[in-house]
C-alpha positions as CSV (number, residue, x, y, z in Angstrom):
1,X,94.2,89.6,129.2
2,X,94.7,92.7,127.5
3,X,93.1,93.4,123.8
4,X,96.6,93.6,122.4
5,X,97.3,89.4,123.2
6,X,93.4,88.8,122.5
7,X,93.8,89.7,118.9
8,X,97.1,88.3,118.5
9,X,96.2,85.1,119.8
10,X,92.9,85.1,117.8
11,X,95.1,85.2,114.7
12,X,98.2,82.9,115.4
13,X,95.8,80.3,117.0
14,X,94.5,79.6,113.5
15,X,96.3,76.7,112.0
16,X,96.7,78.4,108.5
17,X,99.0,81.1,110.2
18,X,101.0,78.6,111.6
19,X,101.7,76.5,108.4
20,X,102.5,79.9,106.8
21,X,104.9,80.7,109.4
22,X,106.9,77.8,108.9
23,X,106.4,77.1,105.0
24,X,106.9,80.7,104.1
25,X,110.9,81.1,105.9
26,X,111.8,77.5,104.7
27,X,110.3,78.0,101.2
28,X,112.4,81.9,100.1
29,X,115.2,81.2,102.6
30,X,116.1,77.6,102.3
31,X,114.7,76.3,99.0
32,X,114.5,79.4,96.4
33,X,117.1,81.7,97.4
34,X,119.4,79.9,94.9
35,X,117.1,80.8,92.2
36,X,117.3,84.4,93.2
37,X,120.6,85.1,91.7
38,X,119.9,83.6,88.3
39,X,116.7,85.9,88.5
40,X,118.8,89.2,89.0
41,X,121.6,87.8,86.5
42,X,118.6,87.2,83.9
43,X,117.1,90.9,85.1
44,X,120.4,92.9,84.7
45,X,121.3,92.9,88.4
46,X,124.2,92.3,90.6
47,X,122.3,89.8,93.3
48,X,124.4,86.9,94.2
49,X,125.4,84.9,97.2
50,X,124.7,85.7,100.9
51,X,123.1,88.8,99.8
52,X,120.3,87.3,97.7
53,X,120.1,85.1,100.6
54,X,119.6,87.3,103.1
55,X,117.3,89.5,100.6
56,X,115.3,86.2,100.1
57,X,114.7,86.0,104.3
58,X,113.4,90.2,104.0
59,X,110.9,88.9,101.5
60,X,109.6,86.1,103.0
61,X,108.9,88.3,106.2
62,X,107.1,90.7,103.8
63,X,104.9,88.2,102.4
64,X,104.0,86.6,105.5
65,X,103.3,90.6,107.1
66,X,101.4,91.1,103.9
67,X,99.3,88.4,104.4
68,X,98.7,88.6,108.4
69,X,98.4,92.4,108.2
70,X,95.5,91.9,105.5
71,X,93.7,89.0,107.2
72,X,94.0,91.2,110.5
73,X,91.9,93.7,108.4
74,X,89.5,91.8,106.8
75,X,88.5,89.4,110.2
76,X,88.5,92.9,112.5
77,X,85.7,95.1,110.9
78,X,82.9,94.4,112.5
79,X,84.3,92.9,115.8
80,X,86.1,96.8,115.8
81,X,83.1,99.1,114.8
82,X,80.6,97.3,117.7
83,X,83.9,97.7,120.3
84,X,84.3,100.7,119.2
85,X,80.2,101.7,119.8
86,X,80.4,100.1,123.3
87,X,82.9,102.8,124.4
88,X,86.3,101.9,123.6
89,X,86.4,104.4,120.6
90,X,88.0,104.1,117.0
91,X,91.5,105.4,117.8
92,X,91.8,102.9,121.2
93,X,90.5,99.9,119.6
94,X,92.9,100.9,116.4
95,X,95.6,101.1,118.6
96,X,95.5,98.0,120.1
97,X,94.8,96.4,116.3
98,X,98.2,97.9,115.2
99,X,99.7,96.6,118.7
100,X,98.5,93.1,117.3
101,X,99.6,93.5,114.1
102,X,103.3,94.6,115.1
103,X,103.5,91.5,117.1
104,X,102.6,89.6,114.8
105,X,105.1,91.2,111.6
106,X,107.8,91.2,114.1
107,X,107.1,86.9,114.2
108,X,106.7,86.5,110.8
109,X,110.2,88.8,111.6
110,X,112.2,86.3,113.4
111,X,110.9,83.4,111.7
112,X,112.5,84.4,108.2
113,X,115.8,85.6,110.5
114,X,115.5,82.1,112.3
115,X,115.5,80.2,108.5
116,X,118.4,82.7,107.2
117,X,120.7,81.7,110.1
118,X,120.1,78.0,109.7
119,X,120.8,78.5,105.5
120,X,124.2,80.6,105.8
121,X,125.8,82.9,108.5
122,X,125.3,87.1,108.1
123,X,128.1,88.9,109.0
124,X,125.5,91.8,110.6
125,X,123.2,89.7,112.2
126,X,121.4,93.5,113.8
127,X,121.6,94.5,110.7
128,X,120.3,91.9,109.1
129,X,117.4,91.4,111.9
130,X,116.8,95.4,111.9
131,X,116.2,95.5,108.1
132,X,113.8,92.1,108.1
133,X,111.9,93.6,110.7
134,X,111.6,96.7,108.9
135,X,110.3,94.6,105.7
136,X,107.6,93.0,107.6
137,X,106.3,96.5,108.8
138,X,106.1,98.2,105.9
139,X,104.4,95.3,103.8
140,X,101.8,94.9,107.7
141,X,101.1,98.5,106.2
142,X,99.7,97.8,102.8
143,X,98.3,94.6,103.8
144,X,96.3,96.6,106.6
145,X,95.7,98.9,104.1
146,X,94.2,96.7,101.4
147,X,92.5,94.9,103.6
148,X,90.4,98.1,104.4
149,X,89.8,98.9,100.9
150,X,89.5,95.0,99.4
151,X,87.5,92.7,101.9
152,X,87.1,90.3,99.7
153,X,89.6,87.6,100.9
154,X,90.2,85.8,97.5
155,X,90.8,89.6,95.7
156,X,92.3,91.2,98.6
157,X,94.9,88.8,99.0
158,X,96.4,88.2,95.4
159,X,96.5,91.9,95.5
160,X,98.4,91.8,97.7
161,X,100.6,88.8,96.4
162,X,100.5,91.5,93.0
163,X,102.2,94.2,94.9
164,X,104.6,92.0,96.1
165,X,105.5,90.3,92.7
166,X,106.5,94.0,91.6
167,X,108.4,95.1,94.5
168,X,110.5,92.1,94.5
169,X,111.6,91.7,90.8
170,X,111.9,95.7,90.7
171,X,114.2,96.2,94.2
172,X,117.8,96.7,94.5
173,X,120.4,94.3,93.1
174,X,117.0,92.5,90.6
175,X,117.6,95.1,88.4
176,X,120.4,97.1,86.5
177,X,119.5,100.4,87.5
178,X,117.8,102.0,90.1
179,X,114.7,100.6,92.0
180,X,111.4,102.3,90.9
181,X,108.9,103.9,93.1
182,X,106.7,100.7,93.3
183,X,109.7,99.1,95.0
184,X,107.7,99.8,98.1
185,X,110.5,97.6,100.0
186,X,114.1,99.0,98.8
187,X,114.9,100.8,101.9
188,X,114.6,98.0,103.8
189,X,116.6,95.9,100.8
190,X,119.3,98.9,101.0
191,X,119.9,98.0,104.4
192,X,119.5,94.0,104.3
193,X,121.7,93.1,101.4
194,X,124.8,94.8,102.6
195,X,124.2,93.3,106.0
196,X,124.2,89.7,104.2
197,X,127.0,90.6,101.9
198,X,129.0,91.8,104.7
199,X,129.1,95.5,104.7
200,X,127.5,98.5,106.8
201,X,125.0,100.8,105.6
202,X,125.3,104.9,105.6
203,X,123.0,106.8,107.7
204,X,120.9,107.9,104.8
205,X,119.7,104.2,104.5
206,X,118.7,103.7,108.0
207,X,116.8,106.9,108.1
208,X,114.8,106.1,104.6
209,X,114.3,102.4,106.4
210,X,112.5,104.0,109.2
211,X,110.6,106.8,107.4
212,X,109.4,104.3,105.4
213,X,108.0,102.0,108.3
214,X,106.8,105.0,110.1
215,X,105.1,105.8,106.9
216,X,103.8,102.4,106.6
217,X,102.6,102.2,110.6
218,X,100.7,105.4,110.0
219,X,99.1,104.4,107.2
220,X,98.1,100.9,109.1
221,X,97.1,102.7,112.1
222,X,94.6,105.4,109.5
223,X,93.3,102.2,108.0
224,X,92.0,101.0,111.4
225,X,90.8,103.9,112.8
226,X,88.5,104.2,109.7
227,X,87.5,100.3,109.8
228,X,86.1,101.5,113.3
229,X,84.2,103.8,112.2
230,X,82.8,102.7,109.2
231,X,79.2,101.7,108.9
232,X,78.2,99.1,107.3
């Protein structure tokens, strides 16, 4: 078995992870996306219908990456830093951490697409599953990346939960203007609410998507490779 399926089954093996896998989806996608428009009308934005939806599906994948991608972390530091000693290195044990973890967001993925197809149908379902996917990644990233910097579990994961609160009520279509810089998540929303109201995207948006989970995997990947190292 390689390290790659050991640490993801180490993680989804935990009954928590399960219950969040399925509460999570169901909880944004089939009971609070309602709730979402009256939000943005409240706000100043223009959110309503399949698009707040379908946004509602992006952000349950990003909480549940958030969460996974920081528990990944936390639980890995010291398993990493002795592999690492025995011969396997920082950078190869990191890599097979972010292997894990990409698994894992792409599940927490297709468990928010499964819930969003269930609630309504998307016109762009690729779309739609592109741009989810690419929520979960960036939001693995700064959970990795707290998790590195927070241990703590209780601290570390309502930080988390912080970050999230202000990229969601400060993205595209929550608010009347544009989306400010801490809307670590609105090239991912660029592409996911026209996909759920039923249009395409420009270029631009895809390429900002993926710079921004490239920029996100990097940073994930960084976070690792110093966890490896660290001594403690």
């Amino acid at each position: 078995m390689t390290p790659v399926s050991l640490f993801s089954r180490e993680q989804l093996r935990a009954p928590f992870t399960l219950v969040l896998l399925i509460a999570i989806p169901v909880l944004f996608v089939v009971a609070a996306a309602g709730v979402l428009s009256d939000f943005a009308e409240a706000l100043g934005g223009s959110l309503a219908g399949d698009a707040a939806v379908a946004l509602s599906a992006g952000w349950a994948a990003a909480l549940l990456a958030g969460i996974l991608g920081f528990f990944q972390a936390v639980s890995s530091r010291g398993a990493d830093r002795r592999l690492a000693l025995a011969g396997a290195g920082p950078a190869r044990v990191a890599l097979a951490r972010i292997a894990a973890s990409i698994v894992l967001s792409l599940i927490a993925a297709a468990a928010a697409l499964t819930a969003l197809l269930i609630r309504t149908g998307v016109a762009h379902p690729w779309h739609a599953a592109v741009a989810i996917a690419g929520f979960a990644l960036v939001y693995l990233g700064i959970g990795v990346f707290v998790g590195s910097l927070l241990p703590a579990p209780l601290e570390g994961s309502l930080l988390v939960i912080f970050v999230f609160l202000l990229d969601a009520f400060a993205g595209p279509g929550m608010t009347g203007g544009s989306a400010p810089p801490w809307a670590v998540s609105r090239k991912a929303a660029d592409v996911l609410i026209p996909a759920g109201s039923g249009t395409g995207s420009p270029a631009r948006d895809w390429l900002g998507l993926g710079v921004a989970v490239v920029v996100a995997l990097i940073a994930a990947f960084a976070a690792f490779v110093a966890s490896a190292r660290r001594r403690t």
